[in-house]
BAFI-3210 file (N, C-alpha, C; in Angstrom, 3 decimals, decimal comma, padded with zeros to 6 digits):
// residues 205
n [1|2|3|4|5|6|7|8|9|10|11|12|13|14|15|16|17|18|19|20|21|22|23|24|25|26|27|28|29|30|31|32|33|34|35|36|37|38|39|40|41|42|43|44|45|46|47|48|49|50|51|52|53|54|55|56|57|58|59|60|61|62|63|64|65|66|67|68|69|70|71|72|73|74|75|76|77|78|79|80|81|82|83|84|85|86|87|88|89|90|91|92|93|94|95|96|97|98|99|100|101|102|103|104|105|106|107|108|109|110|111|112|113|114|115|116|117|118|119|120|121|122|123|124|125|126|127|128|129|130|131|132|133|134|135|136|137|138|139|140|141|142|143|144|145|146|147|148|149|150|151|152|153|154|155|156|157|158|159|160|161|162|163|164|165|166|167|168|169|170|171|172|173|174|175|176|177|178|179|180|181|182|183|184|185|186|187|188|189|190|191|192|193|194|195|196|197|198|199|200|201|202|203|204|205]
n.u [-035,760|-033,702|-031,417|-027,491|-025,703|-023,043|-023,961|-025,507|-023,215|-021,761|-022,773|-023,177|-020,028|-020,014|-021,716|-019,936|-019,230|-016,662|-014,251|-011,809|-011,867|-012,603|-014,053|-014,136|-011,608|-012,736|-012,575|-012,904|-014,194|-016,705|-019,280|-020,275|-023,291|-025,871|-028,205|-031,729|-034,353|-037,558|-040,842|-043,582|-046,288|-044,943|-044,930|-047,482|-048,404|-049,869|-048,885|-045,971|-046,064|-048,014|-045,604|-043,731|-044,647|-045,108|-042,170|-041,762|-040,597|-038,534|-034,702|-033,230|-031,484|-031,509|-033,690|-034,544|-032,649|-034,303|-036,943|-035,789|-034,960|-037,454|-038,733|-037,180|-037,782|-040,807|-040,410|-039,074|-040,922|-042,652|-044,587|-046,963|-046,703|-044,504|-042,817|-040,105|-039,742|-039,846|-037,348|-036,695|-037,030|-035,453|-032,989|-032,856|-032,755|-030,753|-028,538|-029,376|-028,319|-025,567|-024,899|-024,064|-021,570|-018,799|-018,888|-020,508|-020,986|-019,391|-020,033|-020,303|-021,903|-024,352|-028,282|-031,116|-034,128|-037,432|-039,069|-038,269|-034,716|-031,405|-028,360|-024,784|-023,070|-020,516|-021,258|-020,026|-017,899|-019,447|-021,919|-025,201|-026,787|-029,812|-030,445|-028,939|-030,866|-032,946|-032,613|-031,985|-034,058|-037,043|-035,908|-036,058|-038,970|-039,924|-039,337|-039,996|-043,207|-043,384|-042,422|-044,421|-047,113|-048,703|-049,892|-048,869|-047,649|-044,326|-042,468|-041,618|-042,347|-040,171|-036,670|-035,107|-031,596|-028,486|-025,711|-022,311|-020,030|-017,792|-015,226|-015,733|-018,408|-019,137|-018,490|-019,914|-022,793|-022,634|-022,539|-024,987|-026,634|-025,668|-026,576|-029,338|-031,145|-030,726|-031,638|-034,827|-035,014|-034,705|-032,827|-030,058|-027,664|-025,271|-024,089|-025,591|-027,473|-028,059|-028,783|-027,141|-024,052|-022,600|-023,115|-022,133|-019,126|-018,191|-018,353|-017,286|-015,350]
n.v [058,394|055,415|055,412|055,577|053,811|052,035|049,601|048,559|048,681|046,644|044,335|044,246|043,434|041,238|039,995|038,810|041,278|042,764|045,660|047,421|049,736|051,085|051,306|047,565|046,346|045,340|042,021|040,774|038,048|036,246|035,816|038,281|039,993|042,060|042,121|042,025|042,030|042,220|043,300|041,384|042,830|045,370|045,651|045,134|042,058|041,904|044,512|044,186|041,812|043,162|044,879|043,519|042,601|044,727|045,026|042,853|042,136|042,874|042,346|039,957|040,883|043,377|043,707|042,403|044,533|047,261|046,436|045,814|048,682|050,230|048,860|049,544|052,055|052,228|050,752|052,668|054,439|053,886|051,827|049,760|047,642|048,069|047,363|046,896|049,840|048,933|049,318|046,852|044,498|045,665|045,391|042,395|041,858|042,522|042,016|038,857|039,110|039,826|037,012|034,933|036,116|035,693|032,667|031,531|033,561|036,456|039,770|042,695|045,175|046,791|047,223|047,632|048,421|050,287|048,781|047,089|045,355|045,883|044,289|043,939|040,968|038,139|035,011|032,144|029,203|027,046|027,204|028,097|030,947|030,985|029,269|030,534|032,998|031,837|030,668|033,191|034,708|032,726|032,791|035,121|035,460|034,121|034,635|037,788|037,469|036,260|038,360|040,449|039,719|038,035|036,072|034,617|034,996|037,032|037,852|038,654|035,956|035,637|037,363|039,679|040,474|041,543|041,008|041,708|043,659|044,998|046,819|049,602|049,606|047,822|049,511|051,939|050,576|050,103|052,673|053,262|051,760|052,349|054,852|054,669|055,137|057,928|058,883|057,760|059,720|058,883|059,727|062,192|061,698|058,606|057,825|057,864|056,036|053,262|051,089|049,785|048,974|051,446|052,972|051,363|051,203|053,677|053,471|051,678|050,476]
n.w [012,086|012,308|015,400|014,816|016,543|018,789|018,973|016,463|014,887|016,187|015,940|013,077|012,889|014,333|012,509|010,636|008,251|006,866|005,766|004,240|004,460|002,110|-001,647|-002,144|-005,157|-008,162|-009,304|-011,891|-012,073|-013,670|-011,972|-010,347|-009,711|-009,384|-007,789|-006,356|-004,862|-003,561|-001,608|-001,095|-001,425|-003,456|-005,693|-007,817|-009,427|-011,954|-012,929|-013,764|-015,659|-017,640|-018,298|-019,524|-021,946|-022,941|-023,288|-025,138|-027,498|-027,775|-027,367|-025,194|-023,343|-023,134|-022,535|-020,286|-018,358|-019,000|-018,066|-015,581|-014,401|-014,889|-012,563|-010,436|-010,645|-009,633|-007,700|-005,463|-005,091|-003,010|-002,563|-000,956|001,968|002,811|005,109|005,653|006,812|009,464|012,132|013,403|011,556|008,925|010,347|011,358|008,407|007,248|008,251|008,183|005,602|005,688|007,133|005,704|004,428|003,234|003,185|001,583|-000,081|-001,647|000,039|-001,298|-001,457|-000,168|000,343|002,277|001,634|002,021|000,893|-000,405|-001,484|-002,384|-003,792|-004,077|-005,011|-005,343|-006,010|-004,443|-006,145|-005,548|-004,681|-005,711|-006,853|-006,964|-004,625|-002,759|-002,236|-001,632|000,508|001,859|001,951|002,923|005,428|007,105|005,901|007,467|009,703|010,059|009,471|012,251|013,760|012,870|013,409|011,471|008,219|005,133|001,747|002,076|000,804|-002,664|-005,126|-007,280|-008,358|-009,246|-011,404|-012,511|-014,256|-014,071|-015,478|-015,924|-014,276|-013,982|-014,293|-011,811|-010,024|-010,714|-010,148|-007,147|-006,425|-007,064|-005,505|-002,842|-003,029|-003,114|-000,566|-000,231|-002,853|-002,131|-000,635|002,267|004,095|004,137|002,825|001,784|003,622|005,948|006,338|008,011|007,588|005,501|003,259|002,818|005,083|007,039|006,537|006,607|009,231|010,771|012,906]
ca.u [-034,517|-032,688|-029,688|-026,327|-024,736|-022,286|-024,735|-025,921|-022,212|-021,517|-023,690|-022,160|-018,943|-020,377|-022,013|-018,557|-018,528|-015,540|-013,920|-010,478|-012,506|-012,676|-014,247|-013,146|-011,135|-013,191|-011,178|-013,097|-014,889|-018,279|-020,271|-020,622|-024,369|-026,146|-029,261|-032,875|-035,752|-038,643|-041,697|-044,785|-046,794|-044,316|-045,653|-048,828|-048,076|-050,236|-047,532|-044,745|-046,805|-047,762|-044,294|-043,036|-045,625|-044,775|-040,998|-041,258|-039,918|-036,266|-033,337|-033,317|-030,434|-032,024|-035,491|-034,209|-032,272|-035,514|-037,550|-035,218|-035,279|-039,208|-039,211|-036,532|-038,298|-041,785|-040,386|-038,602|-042,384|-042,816|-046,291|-046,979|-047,391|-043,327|-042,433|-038,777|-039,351|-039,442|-036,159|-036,124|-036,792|-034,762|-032,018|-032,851|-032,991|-029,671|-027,983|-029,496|-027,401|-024,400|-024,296|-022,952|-020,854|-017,575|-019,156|-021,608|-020,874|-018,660|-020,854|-019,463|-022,443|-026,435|-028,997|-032,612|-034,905|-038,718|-040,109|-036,940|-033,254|-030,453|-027,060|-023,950|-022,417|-020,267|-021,605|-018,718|-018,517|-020,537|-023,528|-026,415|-027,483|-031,362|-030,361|-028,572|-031,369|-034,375|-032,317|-032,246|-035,781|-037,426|-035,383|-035,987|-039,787|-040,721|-038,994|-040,917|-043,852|-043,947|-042,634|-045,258|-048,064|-049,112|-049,527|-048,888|-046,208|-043,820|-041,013|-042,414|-040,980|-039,465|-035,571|-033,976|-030,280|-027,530|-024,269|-021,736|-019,723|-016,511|-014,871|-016,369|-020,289|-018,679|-018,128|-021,452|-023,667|-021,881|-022,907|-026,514|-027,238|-025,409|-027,135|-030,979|-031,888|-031,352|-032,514|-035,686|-035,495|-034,817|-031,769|-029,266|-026,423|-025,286|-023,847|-026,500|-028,348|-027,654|-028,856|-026,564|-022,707|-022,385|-023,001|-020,914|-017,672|-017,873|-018,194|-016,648|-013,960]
ca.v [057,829|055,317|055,776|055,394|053,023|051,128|048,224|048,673|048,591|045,307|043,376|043,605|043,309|040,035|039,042|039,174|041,734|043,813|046,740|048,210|051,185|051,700|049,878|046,446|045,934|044,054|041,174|039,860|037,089|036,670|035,564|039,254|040,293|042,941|041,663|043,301|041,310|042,734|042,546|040,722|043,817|046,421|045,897|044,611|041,021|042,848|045,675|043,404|041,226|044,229|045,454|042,357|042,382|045,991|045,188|041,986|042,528|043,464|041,207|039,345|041,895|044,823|043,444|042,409|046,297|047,915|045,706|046,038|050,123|049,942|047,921|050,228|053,327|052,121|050,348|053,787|055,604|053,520|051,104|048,447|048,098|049,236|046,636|046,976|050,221|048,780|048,772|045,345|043,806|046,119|045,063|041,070|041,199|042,839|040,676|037,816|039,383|039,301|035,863|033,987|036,666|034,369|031,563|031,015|034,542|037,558|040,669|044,310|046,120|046,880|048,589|048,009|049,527|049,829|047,665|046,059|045,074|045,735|044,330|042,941|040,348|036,866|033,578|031,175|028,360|025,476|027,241|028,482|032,236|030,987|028,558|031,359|033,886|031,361|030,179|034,255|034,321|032,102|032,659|036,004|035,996|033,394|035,786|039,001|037,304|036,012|039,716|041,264|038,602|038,137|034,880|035,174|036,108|038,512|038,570|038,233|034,766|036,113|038,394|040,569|040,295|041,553|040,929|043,152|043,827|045,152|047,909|051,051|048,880|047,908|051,342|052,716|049,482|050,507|054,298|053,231|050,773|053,245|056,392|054,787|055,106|059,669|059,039|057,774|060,554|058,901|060,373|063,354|061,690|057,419|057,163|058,141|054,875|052,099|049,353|049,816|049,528|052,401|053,507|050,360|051,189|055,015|053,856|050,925|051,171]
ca.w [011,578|013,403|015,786|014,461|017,597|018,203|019,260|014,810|014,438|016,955|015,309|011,667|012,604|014,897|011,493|009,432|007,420|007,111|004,545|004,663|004,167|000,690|-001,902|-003,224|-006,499|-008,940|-010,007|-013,107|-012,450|-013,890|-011,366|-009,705|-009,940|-008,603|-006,911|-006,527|-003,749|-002,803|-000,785|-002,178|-002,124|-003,552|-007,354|-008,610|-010,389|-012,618|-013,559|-013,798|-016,436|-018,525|-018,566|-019,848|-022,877|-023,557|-023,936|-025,604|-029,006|-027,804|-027,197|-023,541|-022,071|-023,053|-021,980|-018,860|-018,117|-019,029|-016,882|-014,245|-014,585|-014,576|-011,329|-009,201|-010,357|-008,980|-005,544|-004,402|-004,745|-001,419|-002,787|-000,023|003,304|003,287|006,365|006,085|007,094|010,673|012,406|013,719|010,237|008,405|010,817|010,668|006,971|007,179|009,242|007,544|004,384|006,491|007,791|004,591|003,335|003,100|003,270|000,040|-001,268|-001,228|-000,273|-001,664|-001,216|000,244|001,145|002,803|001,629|003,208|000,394|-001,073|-000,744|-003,343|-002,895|-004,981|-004,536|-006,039|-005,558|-004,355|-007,064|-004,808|-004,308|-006,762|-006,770|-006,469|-003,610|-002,025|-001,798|-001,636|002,309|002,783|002,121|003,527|006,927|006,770|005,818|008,758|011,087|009,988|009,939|013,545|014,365|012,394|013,663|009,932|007,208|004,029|001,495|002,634|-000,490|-004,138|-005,381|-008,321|-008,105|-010,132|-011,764|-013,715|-013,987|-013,812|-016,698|-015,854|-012,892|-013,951|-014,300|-010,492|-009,328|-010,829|-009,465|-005,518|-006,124|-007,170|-004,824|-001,563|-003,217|-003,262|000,666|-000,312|-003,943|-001,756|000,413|003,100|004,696|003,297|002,503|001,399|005,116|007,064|006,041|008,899|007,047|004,198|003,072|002,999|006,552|008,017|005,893|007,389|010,773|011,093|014,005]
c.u [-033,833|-031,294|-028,598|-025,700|-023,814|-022,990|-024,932|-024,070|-021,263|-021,896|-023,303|-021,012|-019,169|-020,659|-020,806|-018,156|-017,577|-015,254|-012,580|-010,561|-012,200|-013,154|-013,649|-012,582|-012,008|-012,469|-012,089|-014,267|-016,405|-019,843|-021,175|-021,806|-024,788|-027,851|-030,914|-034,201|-036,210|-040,347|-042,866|-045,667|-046,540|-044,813|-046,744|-047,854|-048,355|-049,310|-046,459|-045,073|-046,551|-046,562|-043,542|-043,652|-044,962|-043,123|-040,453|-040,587|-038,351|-035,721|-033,325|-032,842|-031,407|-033,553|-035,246|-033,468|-033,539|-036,047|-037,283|-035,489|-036,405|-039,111|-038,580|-037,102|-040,004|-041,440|-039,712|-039,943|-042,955|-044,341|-045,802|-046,908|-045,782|-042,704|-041,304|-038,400|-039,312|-037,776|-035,548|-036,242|-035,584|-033,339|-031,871|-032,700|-031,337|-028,345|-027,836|-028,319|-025,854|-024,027|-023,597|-021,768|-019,135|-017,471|-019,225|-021,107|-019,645|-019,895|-020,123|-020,588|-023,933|-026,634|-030,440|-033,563|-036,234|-039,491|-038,942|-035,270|-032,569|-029,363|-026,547|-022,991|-021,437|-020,542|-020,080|-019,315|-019,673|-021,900|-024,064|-026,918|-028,896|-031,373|-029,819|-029,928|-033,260|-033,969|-032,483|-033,766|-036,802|-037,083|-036,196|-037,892|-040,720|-040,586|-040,085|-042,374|-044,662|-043,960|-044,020|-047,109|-049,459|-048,930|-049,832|-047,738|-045,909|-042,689|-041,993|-041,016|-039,800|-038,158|-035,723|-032,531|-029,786|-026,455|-023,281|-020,441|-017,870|-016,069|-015,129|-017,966|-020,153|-019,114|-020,270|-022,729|-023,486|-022,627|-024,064|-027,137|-027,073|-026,950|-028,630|-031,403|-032,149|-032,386|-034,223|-036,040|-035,246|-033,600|-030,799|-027,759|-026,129|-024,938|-024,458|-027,077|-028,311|-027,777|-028,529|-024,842|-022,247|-021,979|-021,805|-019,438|-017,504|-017,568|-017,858|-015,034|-012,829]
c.v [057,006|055,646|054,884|054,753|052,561|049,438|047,670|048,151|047,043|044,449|042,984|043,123|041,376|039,481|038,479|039,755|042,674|044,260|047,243|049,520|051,616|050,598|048,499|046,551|044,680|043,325|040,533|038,921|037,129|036,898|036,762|039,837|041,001|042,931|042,663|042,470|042,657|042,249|042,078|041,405|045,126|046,875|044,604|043,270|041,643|043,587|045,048|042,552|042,141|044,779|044,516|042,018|043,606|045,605|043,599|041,545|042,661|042,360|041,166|040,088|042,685|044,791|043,540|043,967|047,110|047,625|045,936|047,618|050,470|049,993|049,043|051,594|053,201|051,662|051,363|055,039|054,722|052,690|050,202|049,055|048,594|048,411|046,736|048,258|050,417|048,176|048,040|044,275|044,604|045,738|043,578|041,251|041,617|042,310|038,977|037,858|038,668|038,010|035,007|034,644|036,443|033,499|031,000|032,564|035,995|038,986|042,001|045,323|045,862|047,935|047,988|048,683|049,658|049,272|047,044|045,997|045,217|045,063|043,939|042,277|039,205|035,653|032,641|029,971|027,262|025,906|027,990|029,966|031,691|030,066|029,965|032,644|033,363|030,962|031,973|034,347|034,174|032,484|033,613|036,187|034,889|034,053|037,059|038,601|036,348|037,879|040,197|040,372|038,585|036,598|035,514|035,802|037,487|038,837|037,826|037,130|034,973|037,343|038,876|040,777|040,309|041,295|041,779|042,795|043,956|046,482|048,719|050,138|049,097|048,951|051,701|051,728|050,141|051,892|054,223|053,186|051,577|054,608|056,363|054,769|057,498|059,377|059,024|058,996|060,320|059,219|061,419|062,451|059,737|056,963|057,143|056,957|053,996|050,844|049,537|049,762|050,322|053,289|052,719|050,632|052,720|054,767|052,583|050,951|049,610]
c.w [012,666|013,960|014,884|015,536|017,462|018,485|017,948|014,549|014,838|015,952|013,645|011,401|013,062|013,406|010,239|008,765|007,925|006,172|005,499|004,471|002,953|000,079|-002,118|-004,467|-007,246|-010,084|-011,131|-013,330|-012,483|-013,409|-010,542|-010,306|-009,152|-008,535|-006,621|-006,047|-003,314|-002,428|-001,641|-002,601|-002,717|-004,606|-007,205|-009,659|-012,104|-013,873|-014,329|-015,372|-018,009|-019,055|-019,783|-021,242|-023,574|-024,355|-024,636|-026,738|-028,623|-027,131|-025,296|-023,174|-021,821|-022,734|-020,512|-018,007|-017,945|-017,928|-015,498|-013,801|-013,882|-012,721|-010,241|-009,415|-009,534|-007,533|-005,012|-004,609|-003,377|-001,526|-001,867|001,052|004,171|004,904|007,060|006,388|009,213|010,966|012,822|012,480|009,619|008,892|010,316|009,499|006,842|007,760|008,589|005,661|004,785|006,878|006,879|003,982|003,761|003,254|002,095|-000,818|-000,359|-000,801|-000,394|-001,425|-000,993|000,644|001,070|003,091|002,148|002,430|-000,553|-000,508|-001,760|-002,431|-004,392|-004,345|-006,098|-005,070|-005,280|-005,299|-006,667|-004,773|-005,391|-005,968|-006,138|-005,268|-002,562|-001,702|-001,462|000,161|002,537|003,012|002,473|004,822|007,468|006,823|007,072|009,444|010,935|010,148|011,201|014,500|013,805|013,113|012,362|009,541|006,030|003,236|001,499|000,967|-001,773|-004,352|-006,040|-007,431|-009,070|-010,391|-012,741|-013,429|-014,869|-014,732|-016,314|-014,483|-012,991|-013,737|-012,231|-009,586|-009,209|-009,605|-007,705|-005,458|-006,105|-005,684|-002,786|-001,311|-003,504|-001,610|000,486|-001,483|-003,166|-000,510|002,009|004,477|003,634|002,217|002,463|003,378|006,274|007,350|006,661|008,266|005,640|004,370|003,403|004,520|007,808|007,662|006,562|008,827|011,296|011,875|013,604]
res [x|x|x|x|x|x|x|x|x|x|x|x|x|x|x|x|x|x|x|x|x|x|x|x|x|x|x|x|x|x|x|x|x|x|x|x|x|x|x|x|x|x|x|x|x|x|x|x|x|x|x|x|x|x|x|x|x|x|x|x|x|x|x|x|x|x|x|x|x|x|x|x|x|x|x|x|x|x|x|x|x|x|x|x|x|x|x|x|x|x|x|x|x|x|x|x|x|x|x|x|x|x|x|x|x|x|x|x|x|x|x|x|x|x|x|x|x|x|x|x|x|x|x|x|x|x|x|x|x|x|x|x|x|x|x|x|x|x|x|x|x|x|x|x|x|x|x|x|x|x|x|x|x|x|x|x|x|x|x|x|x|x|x|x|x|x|x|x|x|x|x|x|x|x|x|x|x|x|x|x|x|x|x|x|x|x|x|x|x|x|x|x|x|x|x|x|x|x|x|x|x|x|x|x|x]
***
């Protein structure tokens, strides 16, 4: 598990984010979506395919929910080669979250996981959701693979996204997205998690 520092803690505050220690108030506007990248070998194209056949009969939302469901219950059984669970990617990718957030987007919440990334956020009106996470991306998967000394895709092209309904959806989305680094087992408790919300809003001085 990594340390808890304040070097982990430098570094986010260096990247901008900040919390008045509690969550945000969600004010409304529509654009707030709650986000879902992962690595290129987490699922089988395969799977994803099939899935998509299985639930094709039902109405786009509820295709897309399902789908989504599907996808976060197979990437926390840990398939792939799991990269982000090194702690100098897991950091970069986390960081790389951080650097626009009041720029291009608001960010309210993450978490890095060792074969994906949740977060939520709102897009500021100028910029495009798929512009915004095709620059994380990219940045992001050149870096890992010079660390990793690898070619080849690192993030599956394709995201995942819903948008978020109203301040209880809010709430719940924040509890998910904190409460998948235990759901996976991989620490006791949402604050233990360094490369998450969660852990920066506890120990943020």
């Amino acid at each position: 598990m990594p340390l808890h520092d304040d070097t982990n803690r430098a570094k986010l505050r260096e990247a901008g984010w900040h919390t008045r220690g509690y969550l945000p108030h969600f004010d409304g506007r529509p654009l707030t979506q709650f986000i879902t990248i992962h690595l290129a070998d987490s699922i089988p194209v395969t799977v994803i395919s099939r899935w998509r056949q299985e639930l094709n009969s039902l109405k786009d939302e509820q295709r897309r929910i399902l789908l989504q469901r599907r996808i976060e219950r197979y990437l926390d059984q840990g398939y792939g080669h799991c990269y982000l669970k090194l702690p100098v990617l897991a950091t970069m990718v986390q960081e790389a979250l951080l650097k626009f957030d009041g720029s291009r987007y608001r960010l309210f919440s993450w978490a890095v996981m060792p074969n994906h990334v949740h977060c939520l956020l709102t897009r500021f009106e100028q910029y495009e959701l798929s512009d915004i996470l095709h620059s994380i991306k990219s940045f992001t998967a050149h870096k890992a693979n010079r660390i990793l000394k690898r070619t080849g895709e690192f993030w599956m092209e394709e995201y995942f996204d819903r948008y978020i309904r109203n301040q209880e959806h809010f709430k719940r989305t924040v509890r998910y997205i904190e409460n998948n680094p235990v759901k996976a087992r991989l620490c006791k408790t949402p604050e233990e998690w360094p490369y998450s919300s969660a852990w920066f809003r506890k120990n943020q001085k």
